[in-house]
C-alpha positions in Angstrom: -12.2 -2.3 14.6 -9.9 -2.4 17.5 -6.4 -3.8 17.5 -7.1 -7.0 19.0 -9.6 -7.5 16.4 -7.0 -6.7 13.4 -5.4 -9.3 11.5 -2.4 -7.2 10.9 -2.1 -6.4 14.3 -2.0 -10.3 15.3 0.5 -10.7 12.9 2.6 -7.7 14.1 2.0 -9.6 17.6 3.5 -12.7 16.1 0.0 -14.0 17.5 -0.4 -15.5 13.3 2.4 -16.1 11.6 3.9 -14.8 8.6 7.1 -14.7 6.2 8.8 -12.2 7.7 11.1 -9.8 5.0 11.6 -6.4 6.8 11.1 -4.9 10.2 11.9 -2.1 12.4 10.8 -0.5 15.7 7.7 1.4 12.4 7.3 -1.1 10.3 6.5 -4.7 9.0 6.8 -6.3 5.6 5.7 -9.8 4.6 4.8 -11.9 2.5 0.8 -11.5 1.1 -0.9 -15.0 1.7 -3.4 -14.8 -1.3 -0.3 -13.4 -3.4 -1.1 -11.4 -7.0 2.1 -13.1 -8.1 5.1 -14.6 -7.1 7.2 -12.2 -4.4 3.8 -10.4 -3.3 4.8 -8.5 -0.8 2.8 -6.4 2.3 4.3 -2.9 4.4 2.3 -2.0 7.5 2.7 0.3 9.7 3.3 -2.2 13.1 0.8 0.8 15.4 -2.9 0.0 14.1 -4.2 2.4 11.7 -7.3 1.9 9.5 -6.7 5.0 6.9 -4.2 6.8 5.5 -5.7 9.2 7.5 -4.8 7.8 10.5 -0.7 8.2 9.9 1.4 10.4 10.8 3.7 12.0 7.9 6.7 10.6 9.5 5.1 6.9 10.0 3.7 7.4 6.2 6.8 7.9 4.5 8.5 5.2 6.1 5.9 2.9 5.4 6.7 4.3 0.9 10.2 4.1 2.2 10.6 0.8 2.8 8.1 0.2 -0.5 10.8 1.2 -2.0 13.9 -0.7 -0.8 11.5 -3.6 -0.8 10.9 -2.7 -5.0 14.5 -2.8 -5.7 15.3 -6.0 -3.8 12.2 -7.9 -6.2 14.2 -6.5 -9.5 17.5 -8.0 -7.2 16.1 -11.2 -5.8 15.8 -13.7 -8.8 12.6 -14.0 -8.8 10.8 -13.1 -11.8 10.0 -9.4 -11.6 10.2 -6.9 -14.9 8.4 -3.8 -13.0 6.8 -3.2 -10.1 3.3 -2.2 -8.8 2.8 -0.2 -5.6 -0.6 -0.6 -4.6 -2.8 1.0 -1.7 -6.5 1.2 -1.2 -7.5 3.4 1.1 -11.2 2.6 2.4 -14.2 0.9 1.1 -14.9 2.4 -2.5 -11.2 2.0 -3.0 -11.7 -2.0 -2.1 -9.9 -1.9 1.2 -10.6 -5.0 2.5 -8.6 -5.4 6.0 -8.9 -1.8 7.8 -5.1 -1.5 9.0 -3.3 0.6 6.3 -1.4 -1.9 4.0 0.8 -1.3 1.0 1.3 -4.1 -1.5 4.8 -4.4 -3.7 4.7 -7.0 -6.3 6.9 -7.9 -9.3 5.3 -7.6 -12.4 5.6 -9.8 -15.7 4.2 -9.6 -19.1 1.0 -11.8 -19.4 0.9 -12.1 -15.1 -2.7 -11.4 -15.7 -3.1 -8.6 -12.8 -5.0 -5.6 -14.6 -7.0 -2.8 -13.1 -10.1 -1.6 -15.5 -11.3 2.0 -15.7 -12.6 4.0 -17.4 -9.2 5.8 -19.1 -10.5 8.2 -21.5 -8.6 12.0 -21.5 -11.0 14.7 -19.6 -11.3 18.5 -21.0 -8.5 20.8 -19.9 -11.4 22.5 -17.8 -12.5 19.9 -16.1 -8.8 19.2 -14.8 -8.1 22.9 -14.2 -11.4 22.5 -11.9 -10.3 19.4 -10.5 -7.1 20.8 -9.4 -8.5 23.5 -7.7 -10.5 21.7 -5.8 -7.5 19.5 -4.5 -5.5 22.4 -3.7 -8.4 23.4 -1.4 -8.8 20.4 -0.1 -4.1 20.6 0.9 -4.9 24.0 2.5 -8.4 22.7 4.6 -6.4 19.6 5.7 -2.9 22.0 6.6 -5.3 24.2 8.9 
């Protein structure tokens, strides 16, 4: 997908609008459209880039960064928000569904009705201490 084919990117281009809440020479946060509740918010980073892959560190934590600002103004804004959900799906099997890297922030009530289902069972100390090794190798493959 190229930029001019991106949603996000038109909306960084002011080309669609949106309900503007943060933005600097990095970064864009607005309001979601198809909201999970009330105060759904999206962070982008404003140069097109489908993965999380596709970031640089710098760009990345900016993009958490200003998750988090944007967290503590939800608990601070009156609207009604008793946690907080950072969310991010990072490609297909994670149900990304526009490829432009997006991070929501939404306020979170008792009975809101957002869940996530899984499978939550506890895994074998083994299978962890097998998992984690294979993670590590994965930090020192993607550092080379």
């Amino acid at each position: 997908m190229s930029a001019d084919d991106c949603v996000f990117c038109r909306v960084v281009a002011g080309a669609l609008e949106s309900s503007r809440v943060y933005e600097d020479e990095d970064v864009l946060a607005f309001m979601d459209i198809q909201p999970v509740t009330e105060g759904h918010l999206l962070v982008i980073p404003k140069r097109h880039a489908a993965y999380l892959a596709d970031l640089d560190e710098q760009l990345g934590t900016s993009l958490f960064r200003i998750g988090q600002r944007l967290a503590a103004a939800l608990r601070s804004s009156g609207l009604p928000c008793e946690g907080v959900n950072l969310f991010l799906a990072d490609g297909e099997a994670a149900f990304q569904e526009v490829f432009h890297v997006h991070l929501h922030v939404f306020p979170r009530t008792p009975g809101d009705g957002f869940r996530i289902a899984a499978d939550w069972r506890e895994r074998p100390r083994a299978e962890l201490d097998q998992a984690a090794e294979r993670v590590r190798s994965g930090l020192k493959a993607s550092r080379a």
